[in-house]
Backbone as CSV, one residue per row, in Angstrom:
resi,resn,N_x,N_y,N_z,CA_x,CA_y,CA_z,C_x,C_y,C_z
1,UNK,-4.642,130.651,-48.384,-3.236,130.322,-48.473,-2.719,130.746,-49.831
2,UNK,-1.456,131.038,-49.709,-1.326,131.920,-51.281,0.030,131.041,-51.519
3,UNK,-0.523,130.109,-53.084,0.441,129.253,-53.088,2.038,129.696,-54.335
4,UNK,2.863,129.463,-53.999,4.280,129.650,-54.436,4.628,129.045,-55.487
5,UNK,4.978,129.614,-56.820,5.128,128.947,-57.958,6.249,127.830,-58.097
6,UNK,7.532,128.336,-57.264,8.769,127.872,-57.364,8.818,128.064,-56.300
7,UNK,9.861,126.930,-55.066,10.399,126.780,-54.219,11.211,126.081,-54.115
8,UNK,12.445,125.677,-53.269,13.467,124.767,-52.598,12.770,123.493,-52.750
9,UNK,13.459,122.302,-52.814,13.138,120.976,-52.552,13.427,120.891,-51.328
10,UNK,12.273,121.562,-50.180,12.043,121.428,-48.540,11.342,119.911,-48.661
11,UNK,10.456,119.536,-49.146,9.781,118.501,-49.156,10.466,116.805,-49.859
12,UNK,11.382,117.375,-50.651,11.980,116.329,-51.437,12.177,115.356,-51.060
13,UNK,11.596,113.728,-51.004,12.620,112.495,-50.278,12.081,112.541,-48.993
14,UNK,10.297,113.162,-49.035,10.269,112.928,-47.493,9.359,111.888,-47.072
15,UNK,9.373,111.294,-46.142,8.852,109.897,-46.101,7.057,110.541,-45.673
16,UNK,6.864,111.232,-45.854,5.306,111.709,-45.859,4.121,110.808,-45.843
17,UNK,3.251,110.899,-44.729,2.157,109.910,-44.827,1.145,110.723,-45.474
18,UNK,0.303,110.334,-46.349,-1.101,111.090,-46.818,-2.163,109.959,-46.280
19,UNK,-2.552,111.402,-45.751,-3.789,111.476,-44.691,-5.336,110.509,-45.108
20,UNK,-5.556,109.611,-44.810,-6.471,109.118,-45.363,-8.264,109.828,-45.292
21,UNK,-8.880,109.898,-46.339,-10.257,110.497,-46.671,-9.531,111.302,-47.350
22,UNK,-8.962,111.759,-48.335,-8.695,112.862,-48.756,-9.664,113.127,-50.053
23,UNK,-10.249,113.353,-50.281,-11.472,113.405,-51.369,-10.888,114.626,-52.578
24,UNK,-10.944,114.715,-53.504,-10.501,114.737,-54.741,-12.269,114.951,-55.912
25,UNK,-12.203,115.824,-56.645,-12.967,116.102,-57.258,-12.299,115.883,-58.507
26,UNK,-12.913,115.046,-59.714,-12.951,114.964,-61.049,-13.502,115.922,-61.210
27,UNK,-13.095,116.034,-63.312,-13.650,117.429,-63.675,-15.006,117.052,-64.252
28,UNK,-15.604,116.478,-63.873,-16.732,116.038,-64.384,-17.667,116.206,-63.139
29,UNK,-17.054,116.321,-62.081,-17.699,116.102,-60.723,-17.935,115.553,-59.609
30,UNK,-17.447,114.274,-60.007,-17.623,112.736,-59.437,-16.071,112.942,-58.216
31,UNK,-16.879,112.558,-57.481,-15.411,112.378,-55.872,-14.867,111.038,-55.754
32,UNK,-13.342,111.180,-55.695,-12.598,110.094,-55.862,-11.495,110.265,-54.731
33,UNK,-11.386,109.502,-53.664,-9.636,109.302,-52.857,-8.990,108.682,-53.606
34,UNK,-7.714,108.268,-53.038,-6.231,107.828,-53.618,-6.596,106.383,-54.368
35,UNK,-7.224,105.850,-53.025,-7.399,104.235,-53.691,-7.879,104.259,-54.167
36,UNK,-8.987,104.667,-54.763,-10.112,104.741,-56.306,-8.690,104.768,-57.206
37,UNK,-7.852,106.180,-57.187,-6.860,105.842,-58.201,-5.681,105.032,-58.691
38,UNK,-5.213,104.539,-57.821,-4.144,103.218,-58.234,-4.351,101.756,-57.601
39,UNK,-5.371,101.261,-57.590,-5.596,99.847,-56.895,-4.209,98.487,-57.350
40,UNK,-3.345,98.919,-56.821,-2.174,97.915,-57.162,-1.296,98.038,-57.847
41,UNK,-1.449,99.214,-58.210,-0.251,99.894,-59.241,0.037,101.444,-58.655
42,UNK,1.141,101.750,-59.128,2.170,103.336,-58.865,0.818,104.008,-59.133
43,UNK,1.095,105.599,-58.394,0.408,106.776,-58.381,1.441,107.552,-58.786
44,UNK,1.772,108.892,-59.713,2.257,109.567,-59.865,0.934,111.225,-59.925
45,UNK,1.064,111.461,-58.580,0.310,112.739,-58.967,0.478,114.429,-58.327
46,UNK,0.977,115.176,-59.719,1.503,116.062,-59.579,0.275,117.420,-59.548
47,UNK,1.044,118.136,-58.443,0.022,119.223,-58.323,0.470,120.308,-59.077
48,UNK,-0.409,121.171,-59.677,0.437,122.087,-60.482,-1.161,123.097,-60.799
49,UNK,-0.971,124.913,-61.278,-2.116,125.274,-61.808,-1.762,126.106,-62.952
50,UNK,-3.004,126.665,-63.830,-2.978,126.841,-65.131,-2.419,128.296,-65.023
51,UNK,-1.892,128.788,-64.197,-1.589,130.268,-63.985,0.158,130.289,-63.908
52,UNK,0.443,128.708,-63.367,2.221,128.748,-63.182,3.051,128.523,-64.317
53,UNK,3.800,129.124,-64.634,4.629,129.559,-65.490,5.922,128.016,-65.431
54,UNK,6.005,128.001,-64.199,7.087,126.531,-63.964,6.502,125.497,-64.262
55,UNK,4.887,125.151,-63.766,4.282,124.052,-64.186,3.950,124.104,-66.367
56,UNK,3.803,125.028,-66.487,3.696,125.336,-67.889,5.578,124.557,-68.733
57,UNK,5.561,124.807,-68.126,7.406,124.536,-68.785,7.678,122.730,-68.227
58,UNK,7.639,122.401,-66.998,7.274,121.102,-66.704,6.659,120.193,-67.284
59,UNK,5.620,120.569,-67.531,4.461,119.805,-68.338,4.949,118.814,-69.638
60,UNK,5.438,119.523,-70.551,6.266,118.537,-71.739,7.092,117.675,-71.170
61,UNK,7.986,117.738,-70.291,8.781,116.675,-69.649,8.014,115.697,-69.622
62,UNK,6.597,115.957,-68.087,6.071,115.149,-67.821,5.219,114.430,-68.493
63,UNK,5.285,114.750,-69.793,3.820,113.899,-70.109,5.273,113.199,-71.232
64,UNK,6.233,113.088,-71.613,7.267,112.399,-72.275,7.397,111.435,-71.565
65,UNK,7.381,111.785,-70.004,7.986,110.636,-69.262,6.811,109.780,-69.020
66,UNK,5.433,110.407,-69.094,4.475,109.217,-69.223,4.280,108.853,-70.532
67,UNK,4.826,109.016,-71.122,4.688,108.290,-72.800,5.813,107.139,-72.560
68,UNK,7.265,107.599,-71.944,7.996,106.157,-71.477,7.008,104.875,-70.757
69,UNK,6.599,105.043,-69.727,5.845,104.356,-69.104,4.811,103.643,-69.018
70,UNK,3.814,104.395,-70.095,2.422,104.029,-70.525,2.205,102.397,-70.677
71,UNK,3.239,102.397,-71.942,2.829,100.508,-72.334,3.333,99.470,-71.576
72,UNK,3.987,99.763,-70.308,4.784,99.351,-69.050,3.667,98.170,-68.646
73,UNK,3.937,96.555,-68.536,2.993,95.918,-67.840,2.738,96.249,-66.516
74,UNK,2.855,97.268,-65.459,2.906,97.564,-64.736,2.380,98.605,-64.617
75,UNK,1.923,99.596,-65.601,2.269,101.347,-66.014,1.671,102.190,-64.903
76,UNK,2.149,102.755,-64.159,1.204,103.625,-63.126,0.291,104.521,-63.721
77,UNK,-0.571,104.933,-62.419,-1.662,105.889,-62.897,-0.836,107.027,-62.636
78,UNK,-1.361,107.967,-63.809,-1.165,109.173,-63.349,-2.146,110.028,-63.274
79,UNK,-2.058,111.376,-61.906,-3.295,111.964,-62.018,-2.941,113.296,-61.603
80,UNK,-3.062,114.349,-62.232,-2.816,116.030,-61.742,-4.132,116.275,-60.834
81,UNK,-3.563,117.223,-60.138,-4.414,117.618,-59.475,-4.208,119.207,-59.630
82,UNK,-5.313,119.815,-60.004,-4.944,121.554,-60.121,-5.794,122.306,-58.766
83,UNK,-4.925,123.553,-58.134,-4.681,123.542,-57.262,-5.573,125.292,-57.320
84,UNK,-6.701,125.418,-56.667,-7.633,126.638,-56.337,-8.189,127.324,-57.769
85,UNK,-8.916,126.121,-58.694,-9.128,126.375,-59.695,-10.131,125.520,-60.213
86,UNK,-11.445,126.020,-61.241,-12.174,125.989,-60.982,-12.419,124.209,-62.810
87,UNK,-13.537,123.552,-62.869,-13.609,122.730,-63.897,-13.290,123.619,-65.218
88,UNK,-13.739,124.397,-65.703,-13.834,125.003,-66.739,-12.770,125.523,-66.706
89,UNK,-11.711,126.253,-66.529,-10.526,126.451,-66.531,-9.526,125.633,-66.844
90,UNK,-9.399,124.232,-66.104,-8.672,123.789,-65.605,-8.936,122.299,-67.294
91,UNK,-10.010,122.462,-67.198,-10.642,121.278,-68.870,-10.429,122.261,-70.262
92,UNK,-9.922,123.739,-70.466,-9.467,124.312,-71.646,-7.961,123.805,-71.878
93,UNK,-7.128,124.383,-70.350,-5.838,123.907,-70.389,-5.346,122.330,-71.087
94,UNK,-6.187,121.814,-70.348,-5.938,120.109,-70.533,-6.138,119.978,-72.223
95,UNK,-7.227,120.450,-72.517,-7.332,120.477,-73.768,-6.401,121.000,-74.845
96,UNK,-5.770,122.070,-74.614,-4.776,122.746,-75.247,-3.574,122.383,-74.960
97,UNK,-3.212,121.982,-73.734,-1.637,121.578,-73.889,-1.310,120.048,-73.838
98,UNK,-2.620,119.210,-74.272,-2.451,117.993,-73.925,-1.953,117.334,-72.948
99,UNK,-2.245,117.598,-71.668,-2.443,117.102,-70.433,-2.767,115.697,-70.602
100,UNK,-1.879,115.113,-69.423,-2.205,113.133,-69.509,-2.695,113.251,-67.825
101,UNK,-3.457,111.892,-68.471,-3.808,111.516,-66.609,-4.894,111.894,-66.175
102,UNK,-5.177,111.423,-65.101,-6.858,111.778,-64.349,-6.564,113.194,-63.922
103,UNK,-7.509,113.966,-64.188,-7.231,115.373,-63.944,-8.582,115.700,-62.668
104,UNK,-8.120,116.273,-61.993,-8.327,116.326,-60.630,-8.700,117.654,-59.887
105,UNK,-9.457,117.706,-59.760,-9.783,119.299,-58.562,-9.062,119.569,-57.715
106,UNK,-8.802,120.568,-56.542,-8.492,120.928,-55.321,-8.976,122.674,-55.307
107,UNK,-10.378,122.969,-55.385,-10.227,124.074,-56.211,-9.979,125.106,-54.817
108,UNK,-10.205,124.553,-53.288,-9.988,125.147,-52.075,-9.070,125.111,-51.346
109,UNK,-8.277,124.026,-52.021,-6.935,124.028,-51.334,-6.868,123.741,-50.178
110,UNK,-7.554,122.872,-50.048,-8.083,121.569,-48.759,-6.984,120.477,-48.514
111,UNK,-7.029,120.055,-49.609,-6.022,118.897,-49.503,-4.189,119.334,-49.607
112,UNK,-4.489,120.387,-50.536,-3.014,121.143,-50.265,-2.133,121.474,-48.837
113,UNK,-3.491,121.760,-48.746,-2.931,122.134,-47.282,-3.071,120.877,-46.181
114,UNK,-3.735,120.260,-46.598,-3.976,118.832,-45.543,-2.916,118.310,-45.755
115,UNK,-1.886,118.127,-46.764,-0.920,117.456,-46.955,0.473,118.493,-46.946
116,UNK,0.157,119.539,-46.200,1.357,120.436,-46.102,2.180,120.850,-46.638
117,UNK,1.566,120.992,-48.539,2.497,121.142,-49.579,2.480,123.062,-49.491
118,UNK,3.641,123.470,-49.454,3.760,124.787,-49.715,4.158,125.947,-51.148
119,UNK,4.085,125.141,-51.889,4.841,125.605,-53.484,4.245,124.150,-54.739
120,UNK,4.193,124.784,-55.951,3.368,124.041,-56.814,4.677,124.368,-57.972
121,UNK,5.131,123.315,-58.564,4.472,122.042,-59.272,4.793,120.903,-57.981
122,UNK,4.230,120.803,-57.845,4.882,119.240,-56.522,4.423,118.052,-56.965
123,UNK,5.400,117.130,-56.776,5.050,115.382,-57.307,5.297,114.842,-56.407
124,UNK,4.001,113.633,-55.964,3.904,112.891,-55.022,4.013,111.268,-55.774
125,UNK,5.082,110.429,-55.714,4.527,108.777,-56.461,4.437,107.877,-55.027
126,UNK,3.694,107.557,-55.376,3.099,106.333,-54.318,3.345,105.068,-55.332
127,UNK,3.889,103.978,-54.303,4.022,102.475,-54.617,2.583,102.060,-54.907
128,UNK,2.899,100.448,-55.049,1.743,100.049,-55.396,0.610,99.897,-54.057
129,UNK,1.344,99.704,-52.758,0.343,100.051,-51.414,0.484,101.414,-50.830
130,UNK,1.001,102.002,-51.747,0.365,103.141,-51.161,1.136,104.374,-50.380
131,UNK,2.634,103.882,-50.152,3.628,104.497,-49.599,4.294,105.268,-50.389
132,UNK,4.677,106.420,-49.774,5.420,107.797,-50.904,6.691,107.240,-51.392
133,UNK,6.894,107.503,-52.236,8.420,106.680,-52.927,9.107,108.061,-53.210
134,UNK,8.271,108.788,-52.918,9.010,110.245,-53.717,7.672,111.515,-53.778
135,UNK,8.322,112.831,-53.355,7.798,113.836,-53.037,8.734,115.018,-53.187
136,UNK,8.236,115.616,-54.191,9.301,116.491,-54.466,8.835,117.467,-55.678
137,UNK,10.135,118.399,-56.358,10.030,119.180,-57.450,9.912,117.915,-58.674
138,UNK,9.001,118.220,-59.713,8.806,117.288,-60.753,10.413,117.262,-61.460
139,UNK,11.241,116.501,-61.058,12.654,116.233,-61.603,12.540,115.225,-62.256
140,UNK,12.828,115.102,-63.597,12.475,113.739,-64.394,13.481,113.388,-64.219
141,UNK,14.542,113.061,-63.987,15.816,112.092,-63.715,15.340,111.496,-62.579
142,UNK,15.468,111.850,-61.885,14.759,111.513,-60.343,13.678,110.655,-60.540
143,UNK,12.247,111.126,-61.579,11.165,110.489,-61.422,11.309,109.545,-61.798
144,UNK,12.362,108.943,-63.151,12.431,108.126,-63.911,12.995,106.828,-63.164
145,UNK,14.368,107.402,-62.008,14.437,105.882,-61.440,13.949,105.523,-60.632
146,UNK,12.891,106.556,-60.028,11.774,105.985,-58.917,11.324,105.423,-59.585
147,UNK,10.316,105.647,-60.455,9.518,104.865,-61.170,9.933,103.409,-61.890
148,UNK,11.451,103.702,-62.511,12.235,102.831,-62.294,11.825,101.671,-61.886
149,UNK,12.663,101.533,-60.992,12.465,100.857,-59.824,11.438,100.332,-59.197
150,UNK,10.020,101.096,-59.408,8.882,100.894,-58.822,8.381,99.936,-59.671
151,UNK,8.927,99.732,-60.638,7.796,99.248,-61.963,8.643,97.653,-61.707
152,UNK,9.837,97.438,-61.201,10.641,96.503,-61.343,10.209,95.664,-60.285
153,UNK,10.083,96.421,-59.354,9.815,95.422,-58.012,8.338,94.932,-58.257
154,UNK,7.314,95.851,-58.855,5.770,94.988,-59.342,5.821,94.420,-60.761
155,UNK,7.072,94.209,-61.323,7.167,92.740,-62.531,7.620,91.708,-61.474
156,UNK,8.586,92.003,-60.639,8.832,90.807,-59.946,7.924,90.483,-58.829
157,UNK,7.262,91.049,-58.537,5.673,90.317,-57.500,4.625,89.808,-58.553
158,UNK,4.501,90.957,-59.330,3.591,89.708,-60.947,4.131,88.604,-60.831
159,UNK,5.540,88.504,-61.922,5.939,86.653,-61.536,6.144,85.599,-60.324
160,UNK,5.886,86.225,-59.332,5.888,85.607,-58.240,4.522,85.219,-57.529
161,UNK,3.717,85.635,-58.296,2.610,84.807,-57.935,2.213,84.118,-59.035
């Protein structure tokens, strides 16, 4: 599959189910699904690879907007996932442009395609159970009042129990 640097927001706002087993490779090696990564808290995880020029330019946004969020009693996980690319590649980048978040394999483009994404940088946030809140082009206005919002409704289930 030959993936698209830039595309339309076809996917944007779509109520998308992800497929459960979806297995995920750390760069270390170790296999992880979704729920390993956010057990009760937001998922923010954007697909993107070290070759895209849009994800290259994205990147500073996104890791600003996880510097908003970080000390959040709530703070979601965040986790990239790089997309037909290999550990060693993908652990220089991180290193050099200061990459945040669990950094993530897809080096076959298994799950890309299991989840019917057609164009990269793509951001998926999942609530705290697990439902897409948002799927789309990494738009930080956009991400900010999802997240927003997401972070508001799990302070008010914190105090409510």
């Amino acid at each position: 599959m030959g993936l698209v640097a830039h595309a339309p927001d076809a996917l944007a706002g779509s109520s998308r189910d992800i497929p459960a087993g979806l297995e995920w490779q750390r760069l270390d090696g170790a296999k992880v699904q979704w729920t390993d990564l956010h057990p009760g808290r937001p998922l923010i995880v954007v697909f993107w690879a070290t070759w895209c020029s849009v994800c290259k330019k994205e990147w500073p946004k996104l890791v600003a907007l996880y510097d908003e969020f970080e000390d959040s009693a709530v703070a979601p996980v965040w986790a990239a996932v790089s997309v037909g690319e290999d550990a060693a590649v993908v652990s220089r980048q991180v290193a050099v442009r200061g990459l945040v978040g669990i950094q993530l394999l897809d080096p076959l483009e298994k799950n890309f395609e299991a989840l019917g994404l057609k164009y990269i940088p793509h951001v998926f946030v999942l609530d705290a159970e697990g439902t897409v809140a948002y799927s789309g082009r990494p738009k930080v206005k956009k991400l900010r009042k999802v997240l927003s919002g997401l972070l508001e409704s799990n302070i008010s289930a914190e105090e409510g129990r």
